[in-house]
C-alpha positions in Angstrom: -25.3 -2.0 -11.3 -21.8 -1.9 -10.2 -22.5 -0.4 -7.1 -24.9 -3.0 -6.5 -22.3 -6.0 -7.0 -20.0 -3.9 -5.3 -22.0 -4.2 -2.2 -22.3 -7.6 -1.9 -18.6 -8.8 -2.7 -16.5 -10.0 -0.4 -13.3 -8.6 -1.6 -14.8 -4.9 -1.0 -11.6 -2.8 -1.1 -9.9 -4.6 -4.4 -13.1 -4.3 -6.1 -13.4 -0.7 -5.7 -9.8 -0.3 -7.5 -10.8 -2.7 -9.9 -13.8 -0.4 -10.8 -11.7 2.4 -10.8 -9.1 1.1 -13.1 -12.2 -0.4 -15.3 -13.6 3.5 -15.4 -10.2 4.8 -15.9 -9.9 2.8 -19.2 -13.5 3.7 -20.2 -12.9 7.3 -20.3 -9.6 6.8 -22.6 -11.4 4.9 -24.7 -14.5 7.8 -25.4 -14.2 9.9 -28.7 -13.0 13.5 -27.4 -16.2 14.9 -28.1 -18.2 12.9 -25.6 -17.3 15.2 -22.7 -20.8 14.1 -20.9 -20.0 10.5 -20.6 -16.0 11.4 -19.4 -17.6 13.5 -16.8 -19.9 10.9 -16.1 -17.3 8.1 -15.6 -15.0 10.4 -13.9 -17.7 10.5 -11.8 -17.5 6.9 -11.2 -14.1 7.0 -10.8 -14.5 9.3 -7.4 -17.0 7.8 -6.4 -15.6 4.1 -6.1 -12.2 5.9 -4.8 -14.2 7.2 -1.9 -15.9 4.1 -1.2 -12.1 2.3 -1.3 -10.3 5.2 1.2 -13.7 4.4 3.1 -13.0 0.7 3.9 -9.0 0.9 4.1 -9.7 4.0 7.4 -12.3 2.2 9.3 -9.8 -1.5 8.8 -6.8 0.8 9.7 -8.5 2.2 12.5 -9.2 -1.1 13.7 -6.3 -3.0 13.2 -3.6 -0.9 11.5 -0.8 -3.7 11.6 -3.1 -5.8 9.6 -4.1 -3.0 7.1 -0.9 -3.2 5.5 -1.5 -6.3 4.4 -4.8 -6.1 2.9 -3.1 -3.2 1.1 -0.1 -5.1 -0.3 -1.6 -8.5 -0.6 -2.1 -9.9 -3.8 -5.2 -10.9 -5.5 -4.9 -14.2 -7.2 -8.2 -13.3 -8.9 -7.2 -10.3 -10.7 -3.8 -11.1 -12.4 -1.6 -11.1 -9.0 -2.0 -7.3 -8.5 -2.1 -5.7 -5.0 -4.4 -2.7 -4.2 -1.5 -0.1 -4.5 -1.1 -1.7 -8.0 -4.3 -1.1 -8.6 -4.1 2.2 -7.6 -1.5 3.4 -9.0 -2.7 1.8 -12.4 -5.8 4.3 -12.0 -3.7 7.3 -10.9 -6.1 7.3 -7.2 -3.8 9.7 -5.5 -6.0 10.2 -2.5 -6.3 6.3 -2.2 -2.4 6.3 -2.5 -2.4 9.1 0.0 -4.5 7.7 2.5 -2.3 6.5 6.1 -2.0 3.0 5.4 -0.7 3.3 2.2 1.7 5.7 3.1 2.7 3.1 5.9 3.2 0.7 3.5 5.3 2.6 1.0 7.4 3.8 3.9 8.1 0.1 5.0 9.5 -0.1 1.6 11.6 3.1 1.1 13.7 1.9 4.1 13.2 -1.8 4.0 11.9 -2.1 7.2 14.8 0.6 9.0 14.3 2.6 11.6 16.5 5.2 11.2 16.6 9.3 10.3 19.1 10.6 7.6 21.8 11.6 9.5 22.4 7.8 10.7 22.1 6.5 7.7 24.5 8.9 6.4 27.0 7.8 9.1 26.6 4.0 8.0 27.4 4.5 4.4 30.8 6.2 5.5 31.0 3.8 7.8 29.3 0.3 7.3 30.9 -1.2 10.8 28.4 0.6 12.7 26.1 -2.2 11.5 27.5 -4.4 14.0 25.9 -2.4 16.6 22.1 -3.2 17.4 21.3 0.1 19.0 22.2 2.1 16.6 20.0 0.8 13.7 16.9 -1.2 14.3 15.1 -3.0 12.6 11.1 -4.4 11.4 9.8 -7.3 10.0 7.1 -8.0 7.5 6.6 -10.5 5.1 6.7 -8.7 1.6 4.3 -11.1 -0.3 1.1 -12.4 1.6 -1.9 -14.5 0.3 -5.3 -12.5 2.0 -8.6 -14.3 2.4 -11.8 -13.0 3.1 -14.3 -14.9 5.4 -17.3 -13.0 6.0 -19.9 -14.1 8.3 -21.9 -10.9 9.5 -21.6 -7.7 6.8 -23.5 -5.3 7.3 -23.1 -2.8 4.2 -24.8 1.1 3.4 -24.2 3.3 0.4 -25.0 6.2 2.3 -21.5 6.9 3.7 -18.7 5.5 2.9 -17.6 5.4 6.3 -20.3 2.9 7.3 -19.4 0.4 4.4 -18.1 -2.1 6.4 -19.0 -2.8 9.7 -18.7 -6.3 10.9 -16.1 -8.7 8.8 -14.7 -11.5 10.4 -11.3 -11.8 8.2 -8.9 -15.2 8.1 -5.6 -14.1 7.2 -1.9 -15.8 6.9 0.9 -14.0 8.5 3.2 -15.2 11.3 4.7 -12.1 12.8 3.9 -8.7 13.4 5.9 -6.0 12.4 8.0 -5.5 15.4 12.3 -5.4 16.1 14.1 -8.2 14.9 17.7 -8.9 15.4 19.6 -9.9 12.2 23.2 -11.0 11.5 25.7 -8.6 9.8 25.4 -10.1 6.3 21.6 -9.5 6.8 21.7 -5.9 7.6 24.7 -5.4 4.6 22.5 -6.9 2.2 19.0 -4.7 3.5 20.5 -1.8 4.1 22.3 -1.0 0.6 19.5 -2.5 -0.9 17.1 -0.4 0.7 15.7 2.4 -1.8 16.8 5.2 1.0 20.4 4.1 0.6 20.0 3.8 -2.8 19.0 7.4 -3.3 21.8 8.7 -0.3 24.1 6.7 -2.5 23.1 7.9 -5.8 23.0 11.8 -4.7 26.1 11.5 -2.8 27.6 10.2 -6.6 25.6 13.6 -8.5 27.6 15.9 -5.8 30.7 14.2 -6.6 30.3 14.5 -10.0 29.1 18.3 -10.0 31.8 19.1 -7.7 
């Protein structure tokens, strides 16, 4: 039945997590004994994971920029949650691992910086180098973005999980694309030791220190 209601939402890729998490608090919920329902609902669990990595490759392989927001947009249905939320709330690692969700979570480690470790271990010793554009680039994203679903042709099979979606016209709300953006020096202060890379450079440089 779930798979039935699943197939004819419009919000396919949040509804999968949804299920999952839904399954997820089923099976803590079953008296220890019942091992036959756990493995039945664990079932479940894999099953609607599968169908979820199925729809997030096929929209990354069609639009990748756009992917990241359907990953981290939040559903004003189901508490404000966005589909790594969901995911994590379920423990999916394979959803979590999937490209675009790795995309995503990078965007975040660095806040948007293109840079490797050895750079950004120049710029915490010394910060002036900020000034400089081509040492340190930059992306921009919107962190929070409202996604809407429009579909006018769907086409849906539970055979593979690979052909769940094949035509979906989408309306969504974003201005830019990710792409280099020039910022002012207060800017790039404020991202770059906010950033969770820095945080961690910062925090391990502080261990060494202490050790030593």
């Amino acid at each position: 039945m779930a798979l039935y209601f699943w197939e004819r939402s419009e919000d396919s890729l949040t509804l999968a997590l949804i299920a999952c998490c839904l399954y997820t608090d089923m099976i803590k919920l079953l008296p220890t004994y019942d091992t036959e329902g756990k493995t039945k609902y664990e079932t479940y669990v894999e099953e609607f994971e599968s169908l979820a990595i199925g729809v997030l490759e096929e929209c990354n392989g069609i639009d990748p920029e756009f992917t990241l927001y359907l990953v981290e947009g939040e559903s004003s249905l189901w508490g404000g949650f966005n589909c790594l939320q969901l995911a994590a709330q379920s423990v999916r690692r394979k959803f979590i691992s999937s490209q675009a969700c790795q995309n995503s979570l990078d965007f975040a480690w660095c806040h948007g910086m293109r840079a490797n470790m050895l750079i950004t271990s120049a710029i915490l010793i010394l910060p002036f180098l900020l000034y400089f554009d081509h040492i340190l680039s930059w992306e921009d994203k919107r962190p929070h973005v409202s996604v809407n679903y429009n579909h006018r042709s769907v086409t849906r099979s539970t055979k593979n999980a690979g052909d769940v979606l094949d035509q979906e016209s989408i309306s969504h709300q974003y201005s830019k694309h990710s792409a280099p953006v020039q910022r002012n020096f207060k800017e790039k202060i404020k991202m770059f030791y906010t950033a969770p890379k820095t945080k961690f450079c910062l925090y391990t440089v502080g261990v060494w220190c202490l050790l030593i």
